[in-house]
OpenMM code with the backbone's topology and positions (N, CA, C; nanometers):
from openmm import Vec3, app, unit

residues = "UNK UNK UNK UNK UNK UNK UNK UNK UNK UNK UNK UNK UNK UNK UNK UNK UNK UNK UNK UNK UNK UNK UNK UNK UNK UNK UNK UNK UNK UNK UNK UNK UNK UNK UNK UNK UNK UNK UNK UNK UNK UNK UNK UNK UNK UNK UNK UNK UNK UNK UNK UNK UNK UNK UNK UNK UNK UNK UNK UNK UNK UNK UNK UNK UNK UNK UNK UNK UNK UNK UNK UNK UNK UNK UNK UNK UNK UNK UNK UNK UNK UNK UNK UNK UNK UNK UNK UNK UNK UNK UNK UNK UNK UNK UNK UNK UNK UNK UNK UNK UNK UNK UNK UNK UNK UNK UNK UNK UNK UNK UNK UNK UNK UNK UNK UNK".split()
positions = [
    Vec3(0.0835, -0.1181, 0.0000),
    Vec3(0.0000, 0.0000, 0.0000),
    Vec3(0.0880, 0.1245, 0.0000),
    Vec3(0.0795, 0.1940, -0.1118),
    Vec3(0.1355, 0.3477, -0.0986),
    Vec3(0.0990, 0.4404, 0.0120),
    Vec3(0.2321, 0.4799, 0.0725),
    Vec3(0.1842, 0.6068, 0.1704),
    Vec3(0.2392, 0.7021, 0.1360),
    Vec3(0.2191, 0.8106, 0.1663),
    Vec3(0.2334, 0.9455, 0.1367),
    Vec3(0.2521, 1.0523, 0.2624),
    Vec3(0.3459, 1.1296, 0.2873),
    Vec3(0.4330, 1.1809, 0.4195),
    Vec3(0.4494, 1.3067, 0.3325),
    Vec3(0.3638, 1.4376, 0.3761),
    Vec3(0.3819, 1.5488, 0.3839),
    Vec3(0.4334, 1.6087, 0.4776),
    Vec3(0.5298, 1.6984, 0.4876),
    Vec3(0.5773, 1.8188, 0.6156),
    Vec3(0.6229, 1.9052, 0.5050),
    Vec3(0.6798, 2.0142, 0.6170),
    Vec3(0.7404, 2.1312, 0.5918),
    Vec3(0.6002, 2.2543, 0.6275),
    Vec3(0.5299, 2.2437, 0.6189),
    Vec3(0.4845, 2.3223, 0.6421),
    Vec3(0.4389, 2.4150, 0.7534),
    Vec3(0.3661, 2.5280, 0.7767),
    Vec3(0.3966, 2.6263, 0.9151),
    Vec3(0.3181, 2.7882, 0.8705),
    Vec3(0.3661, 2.8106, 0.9675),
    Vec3(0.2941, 2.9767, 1.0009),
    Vec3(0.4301, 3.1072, 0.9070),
    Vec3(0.3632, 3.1518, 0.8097),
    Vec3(0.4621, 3.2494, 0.7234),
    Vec3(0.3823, 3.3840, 0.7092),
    Vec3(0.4157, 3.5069, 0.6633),
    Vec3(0.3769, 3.6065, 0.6678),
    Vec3(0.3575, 3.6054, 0.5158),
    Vec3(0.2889, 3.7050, 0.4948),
    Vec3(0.2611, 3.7161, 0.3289),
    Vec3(0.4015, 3.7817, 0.3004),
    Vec3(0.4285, 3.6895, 0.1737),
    Vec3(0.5743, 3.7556, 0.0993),
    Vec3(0.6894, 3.6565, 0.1493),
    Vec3(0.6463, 3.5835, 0.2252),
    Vec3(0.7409, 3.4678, 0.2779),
    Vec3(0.7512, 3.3273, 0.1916),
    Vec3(0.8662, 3.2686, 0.2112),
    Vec3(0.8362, 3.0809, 0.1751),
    Vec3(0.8661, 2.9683, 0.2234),
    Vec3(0.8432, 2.9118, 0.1784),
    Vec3(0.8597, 2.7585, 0.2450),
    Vec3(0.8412, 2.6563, 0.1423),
    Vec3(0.9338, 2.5905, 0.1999),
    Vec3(0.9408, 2.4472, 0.1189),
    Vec3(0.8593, 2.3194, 0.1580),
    Vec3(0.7951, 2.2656, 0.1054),
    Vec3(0.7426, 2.1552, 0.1457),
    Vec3(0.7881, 2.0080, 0.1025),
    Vec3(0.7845, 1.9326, 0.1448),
    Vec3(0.8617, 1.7929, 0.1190),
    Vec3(0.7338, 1.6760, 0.1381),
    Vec3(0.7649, 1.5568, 0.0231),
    Vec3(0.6699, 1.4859, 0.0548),
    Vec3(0.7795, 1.3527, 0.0313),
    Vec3(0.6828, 1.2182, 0.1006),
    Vec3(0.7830, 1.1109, 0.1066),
    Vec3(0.6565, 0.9942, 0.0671),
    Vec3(0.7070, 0.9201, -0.0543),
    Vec3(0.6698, 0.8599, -0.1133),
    Vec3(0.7103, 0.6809, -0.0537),
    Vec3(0.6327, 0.6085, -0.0321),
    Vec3(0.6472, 0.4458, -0.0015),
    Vec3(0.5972, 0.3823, -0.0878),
    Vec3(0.6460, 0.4041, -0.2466),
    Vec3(0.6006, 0.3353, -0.3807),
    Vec3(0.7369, 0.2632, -0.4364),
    Vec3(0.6905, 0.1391, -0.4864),
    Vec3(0.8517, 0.0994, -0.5249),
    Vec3(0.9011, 0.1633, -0.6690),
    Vec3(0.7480, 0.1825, -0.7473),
    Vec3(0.7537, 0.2055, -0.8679),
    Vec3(0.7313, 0.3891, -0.8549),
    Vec3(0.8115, 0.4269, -0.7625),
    Vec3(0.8226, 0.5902, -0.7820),
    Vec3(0.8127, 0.6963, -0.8721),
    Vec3(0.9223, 0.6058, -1.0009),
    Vec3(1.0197, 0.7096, -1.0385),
    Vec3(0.9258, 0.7206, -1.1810),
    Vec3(0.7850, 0.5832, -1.2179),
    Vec3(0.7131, 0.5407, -1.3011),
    Vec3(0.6042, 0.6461, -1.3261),
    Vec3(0.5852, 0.7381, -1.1817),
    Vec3(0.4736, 0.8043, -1.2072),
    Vec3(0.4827, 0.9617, -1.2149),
    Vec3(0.4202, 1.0744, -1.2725),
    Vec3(0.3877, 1.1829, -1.2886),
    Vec3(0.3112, 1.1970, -1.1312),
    Vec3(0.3892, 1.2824, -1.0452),
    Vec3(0.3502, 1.3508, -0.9506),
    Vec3(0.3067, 1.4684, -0.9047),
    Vec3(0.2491, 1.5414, -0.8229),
    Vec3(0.1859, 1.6517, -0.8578),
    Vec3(0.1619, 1.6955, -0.6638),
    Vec3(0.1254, 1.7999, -0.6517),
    Vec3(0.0754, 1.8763, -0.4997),
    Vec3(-0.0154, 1.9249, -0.5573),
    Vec3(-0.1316, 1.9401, -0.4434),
    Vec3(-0.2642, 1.9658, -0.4466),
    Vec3(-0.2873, 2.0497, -0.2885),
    Vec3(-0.3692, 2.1436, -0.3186),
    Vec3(-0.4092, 2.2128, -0.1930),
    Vec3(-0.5536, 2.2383, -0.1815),
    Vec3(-0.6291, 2.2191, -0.0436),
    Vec3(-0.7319, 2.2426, -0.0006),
    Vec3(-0.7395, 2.3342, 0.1278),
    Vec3(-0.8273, 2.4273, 0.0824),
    Vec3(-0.8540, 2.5777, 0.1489),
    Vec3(-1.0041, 2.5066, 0.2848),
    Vec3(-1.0452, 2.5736, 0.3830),
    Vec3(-1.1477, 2.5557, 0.4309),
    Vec3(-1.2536, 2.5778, 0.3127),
    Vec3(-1.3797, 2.5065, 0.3088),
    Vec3(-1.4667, 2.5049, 0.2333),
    Vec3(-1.4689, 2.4907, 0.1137),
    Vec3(-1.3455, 2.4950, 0.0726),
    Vec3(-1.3121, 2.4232, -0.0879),
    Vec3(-1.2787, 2.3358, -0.1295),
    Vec3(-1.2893, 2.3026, -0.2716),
    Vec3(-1.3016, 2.1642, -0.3069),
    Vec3(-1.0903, 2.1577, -0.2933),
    Vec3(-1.0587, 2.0299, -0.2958),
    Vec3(-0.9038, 2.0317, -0.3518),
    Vec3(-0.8698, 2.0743, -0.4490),
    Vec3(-0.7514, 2.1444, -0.5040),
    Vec3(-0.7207, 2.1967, -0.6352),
    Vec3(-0.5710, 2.1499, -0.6389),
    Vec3(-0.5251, 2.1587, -0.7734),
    Vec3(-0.3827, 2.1404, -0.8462),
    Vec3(-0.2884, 2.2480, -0.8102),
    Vec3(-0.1876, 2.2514, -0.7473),
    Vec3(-0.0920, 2.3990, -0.7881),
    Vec3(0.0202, 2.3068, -0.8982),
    Vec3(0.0525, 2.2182, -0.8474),
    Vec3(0.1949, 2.1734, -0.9397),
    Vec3(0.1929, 2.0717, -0.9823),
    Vec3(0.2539, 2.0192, -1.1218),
    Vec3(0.3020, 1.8686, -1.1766),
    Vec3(0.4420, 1.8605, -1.2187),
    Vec3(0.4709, 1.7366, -1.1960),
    Vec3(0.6154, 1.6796, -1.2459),
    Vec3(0.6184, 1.5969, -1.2809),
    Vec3(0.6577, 1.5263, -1.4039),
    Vec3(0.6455, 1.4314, -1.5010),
    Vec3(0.7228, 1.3135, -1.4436),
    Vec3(0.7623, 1.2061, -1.4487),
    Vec3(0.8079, 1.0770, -1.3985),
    Vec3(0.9800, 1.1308, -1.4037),
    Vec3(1.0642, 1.1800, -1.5091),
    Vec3(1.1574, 1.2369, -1.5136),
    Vec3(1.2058, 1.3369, -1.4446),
    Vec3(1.0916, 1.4229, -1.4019),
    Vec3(1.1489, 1.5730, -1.3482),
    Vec3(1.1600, 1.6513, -1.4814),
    Vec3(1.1778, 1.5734, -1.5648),
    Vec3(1.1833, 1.6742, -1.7119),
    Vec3(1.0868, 1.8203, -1.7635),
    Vec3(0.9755, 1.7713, -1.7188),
    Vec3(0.9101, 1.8743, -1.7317),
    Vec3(0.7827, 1.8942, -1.6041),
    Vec3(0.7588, 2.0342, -1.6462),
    Vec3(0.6499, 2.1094, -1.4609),
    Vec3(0.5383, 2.1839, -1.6155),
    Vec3(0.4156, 2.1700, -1.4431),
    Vec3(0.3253, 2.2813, -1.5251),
    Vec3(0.2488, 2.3294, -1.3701),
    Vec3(0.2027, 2.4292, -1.3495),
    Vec3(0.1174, 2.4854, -1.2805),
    Vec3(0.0226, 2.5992, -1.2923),
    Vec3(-0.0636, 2.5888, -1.2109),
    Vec3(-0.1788, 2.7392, -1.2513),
    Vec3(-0.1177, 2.8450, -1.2914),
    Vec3(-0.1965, 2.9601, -1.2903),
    Vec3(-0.1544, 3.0665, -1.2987),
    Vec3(-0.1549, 3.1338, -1.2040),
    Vec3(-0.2577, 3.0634, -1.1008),
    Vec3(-0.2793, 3.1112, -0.9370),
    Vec3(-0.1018, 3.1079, -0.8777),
    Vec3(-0.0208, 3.0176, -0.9276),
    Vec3(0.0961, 2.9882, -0.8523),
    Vec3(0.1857, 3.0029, -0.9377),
    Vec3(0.1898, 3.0166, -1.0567),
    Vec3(0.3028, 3.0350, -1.2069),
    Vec3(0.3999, 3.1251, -1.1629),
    Vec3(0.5508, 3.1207, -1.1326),
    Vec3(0.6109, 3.1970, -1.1257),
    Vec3(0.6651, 3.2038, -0.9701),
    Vec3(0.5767, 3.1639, -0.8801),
    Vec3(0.6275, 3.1843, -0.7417),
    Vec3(0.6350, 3.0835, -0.6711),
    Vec3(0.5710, 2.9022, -0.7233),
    Vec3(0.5613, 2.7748, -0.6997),
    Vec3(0.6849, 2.7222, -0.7887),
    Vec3(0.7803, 2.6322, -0.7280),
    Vec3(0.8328, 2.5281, -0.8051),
    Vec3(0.8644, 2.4143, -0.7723),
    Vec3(0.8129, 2.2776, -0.8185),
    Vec3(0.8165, 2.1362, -0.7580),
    Vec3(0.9163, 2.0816, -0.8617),
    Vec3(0.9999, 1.9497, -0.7565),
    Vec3(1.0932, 1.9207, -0.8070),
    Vec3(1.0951, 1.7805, -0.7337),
    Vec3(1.1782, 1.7124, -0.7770),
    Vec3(1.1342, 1.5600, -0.7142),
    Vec3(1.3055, 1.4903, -0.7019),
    Vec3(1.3258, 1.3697, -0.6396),
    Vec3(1.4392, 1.3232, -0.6414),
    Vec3(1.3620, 1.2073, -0.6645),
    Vec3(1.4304, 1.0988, -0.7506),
    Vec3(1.3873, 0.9698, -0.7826),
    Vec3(1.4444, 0.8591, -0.6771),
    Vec3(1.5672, 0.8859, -0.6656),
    Vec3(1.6448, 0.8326, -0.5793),
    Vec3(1.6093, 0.8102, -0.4393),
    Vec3(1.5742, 0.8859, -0.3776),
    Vec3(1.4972, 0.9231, -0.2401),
    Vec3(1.3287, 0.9064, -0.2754),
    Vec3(1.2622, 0.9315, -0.3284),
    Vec3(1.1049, 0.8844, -0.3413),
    Vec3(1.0511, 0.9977, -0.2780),
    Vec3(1.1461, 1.1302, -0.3641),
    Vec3(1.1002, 1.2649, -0.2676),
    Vec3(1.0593, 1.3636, -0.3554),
    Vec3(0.9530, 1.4409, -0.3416),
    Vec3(0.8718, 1.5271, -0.4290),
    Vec3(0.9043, 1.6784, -0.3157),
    Vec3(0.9023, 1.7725, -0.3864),
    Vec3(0.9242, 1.9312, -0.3171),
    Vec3(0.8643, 2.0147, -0.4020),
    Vec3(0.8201, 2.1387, -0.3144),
    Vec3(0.7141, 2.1938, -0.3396),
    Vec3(0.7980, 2.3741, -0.2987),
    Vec3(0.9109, 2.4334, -0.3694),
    Vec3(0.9061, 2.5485, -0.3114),
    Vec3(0.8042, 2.6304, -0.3536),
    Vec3(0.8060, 2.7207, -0.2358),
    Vec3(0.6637, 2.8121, -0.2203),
    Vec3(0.7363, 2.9613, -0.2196),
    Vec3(0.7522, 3.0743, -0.2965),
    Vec3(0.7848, 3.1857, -0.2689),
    Vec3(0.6778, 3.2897, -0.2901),
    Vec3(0.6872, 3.4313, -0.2741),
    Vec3(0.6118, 3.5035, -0.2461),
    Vec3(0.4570, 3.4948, -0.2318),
    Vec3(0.4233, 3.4060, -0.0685),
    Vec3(0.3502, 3.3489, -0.0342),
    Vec3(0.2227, 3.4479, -0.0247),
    Vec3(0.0871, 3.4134, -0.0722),
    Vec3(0.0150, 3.5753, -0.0456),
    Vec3(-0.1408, 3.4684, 0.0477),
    Vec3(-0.2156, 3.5408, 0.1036),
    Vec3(-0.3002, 3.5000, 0.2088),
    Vec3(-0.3770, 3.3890, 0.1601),
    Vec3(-0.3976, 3.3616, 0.0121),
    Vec3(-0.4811, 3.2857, -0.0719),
    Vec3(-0.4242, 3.1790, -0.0934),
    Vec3(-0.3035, 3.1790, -0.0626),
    Vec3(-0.1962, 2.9965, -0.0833),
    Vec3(-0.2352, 2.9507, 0.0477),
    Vec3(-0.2911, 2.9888, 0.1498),
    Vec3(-0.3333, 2.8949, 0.3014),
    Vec3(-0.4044, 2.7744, 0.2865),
    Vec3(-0.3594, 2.6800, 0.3039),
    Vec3(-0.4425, 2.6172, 0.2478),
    Vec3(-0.3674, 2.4494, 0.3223),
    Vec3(-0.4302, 2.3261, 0.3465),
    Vec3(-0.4030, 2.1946, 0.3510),
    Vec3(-0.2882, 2.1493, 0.1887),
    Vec3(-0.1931, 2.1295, 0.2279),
    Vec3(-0.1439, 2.0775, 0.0820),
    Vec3(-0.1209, 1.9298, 0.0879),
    Vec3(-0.1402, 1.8074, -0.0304),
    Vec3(-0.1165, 1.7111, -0.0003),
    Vec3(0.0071, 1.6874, -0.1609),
    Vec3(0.0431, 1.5826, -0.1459),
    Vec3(0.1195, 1.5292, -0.2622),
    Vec3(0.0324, 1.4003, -0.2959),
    Vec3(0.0626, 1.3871, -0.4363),
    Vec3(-0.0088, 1.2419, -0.5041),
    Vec3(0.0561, 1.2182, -0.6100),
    Vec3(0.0146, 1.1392, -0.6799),
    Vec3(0.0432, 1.1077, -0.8396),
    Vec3(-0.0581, 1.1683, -0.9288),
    Vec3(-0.0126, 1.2848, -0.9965),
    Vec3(-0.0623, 1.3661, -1.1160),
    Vec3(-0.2009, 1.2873, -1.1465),
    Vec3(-0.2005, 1.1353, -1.1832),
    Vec3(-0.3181, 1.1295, -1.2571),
    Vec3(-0.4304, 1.0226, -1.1662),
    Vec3(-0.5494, 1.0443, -1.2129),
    Vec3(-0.6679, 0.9621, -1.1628),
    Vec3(-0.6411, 0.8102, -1.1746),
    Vec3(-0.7054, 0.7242, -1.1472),
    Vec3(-0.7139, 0.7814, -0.9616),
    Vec3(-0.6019, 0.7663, -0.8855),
    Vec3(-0.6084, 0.8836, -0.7501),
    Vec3(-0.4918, 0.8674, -0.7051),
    Vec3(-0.4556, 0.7638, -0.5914),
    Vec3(-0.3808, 0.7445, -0.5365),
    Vec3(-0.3432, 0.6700, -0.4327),
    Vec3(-0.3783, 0.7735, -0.2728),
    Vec3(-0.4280, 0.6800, -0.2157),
    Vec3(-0.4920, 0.6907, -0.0702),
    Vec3(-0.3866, 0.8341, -0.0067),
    Vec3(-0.4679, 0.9071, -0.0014),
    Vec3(-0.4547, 1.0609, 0.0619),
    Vec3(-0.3331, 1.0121, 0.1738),
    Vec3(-0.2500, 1.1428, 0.1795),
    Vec3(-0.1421, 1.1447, 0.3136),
    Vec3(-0.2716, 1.2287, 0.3999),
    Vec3(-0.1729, 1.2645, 0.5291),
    Vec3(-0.2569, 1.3719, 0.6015),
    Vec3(-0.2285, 1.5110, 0.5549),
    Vec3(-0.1298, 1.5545, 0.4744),
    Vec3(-0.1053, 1.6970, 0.4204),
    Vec3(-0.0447, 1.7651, 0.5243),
    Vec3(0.0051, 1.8591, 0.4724),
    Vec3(0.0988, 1.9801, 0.5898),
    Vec3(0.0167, 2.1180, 0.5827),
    Vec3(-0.0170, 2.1772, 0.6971),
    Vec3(-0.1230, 2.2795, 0.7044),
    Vec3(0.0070, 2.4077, 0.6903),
    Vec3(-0.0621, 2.4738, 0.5724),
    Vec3(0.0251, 2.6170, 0.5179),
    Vec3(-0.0609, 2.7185, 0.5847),
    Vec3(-0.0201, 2.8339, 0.6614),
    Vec3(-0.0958, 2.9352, 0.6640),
    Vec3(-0.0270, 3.0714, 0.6319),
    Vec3(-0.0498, 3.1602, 0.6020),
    Vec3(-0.0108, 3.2843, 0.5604),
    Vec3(-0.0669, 3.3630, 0.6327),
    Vec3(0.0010, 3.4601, 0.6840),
    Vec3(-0.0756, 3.5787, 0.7852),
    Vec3(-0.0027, 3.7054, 0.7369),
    Vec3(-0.1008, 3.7951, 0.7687),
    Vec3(-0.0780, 3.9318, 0.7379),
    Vec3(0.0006, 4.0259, 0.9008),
] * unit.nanometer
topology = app.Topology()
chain = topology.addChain("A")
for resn in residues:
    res = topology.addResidue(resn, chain)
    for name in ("N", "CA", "C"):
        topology.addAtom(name, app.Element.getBySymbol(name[0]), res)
């Protein structure tokens, strides 16, 4: 059974960042397109980032384009999530998964908050 181990996350001011780290217990790691996902109170989950099985290539919103960048180690079974110029609207539950449907059984996520 795949598990999934989010941290890094914490209390930042707007304009701040943080890195987030996720830890993968898949043997076939390096096979899949991975991705972070964040959920706000009362909202559904959403996409900020993907990374292709290589690391070769990323895509993300436009909500996060430019100030999000995920990056993965194959070697380690480790996915990262830097977060820079953090603004009150990135607060949010973030989890890691595999990019595509369906995914493998939810981690508990690392709670991001942003304060003014």
């Amino acid at each position: 059974q795949v598990q999934l181990v989010e941290s890094g996350g914490g209390l930042v001011q707007v304009g701040g960042s943080l890195r987030l780290s996720c830890a993968a217990s898949v043997r076939t790691f390096g096979s899949w397109s991975m991705a972070w996902f964040r959920q706000a109170p009362g909202k559904e989950r959403e996409f900020v980032a993907g990374i292709s099985a290589s690391g070769g290539s990323t895509d993300y919103p436009d909500s996060v384009k430019g100030r999000f960048t995920i990056s993965r180690d194959n070697a380690k079974k480790m996915v990262y999530l830097q977060m820079n110029s953090l603004k009150l609207e990135d607060t949010a539950v973030y989890y890691c998964n595999k990019r595509a449907e369906p995914q493998w059984t939810w981690g508990q996520g690392t709670q991001v908050t942003v304060s003014s």
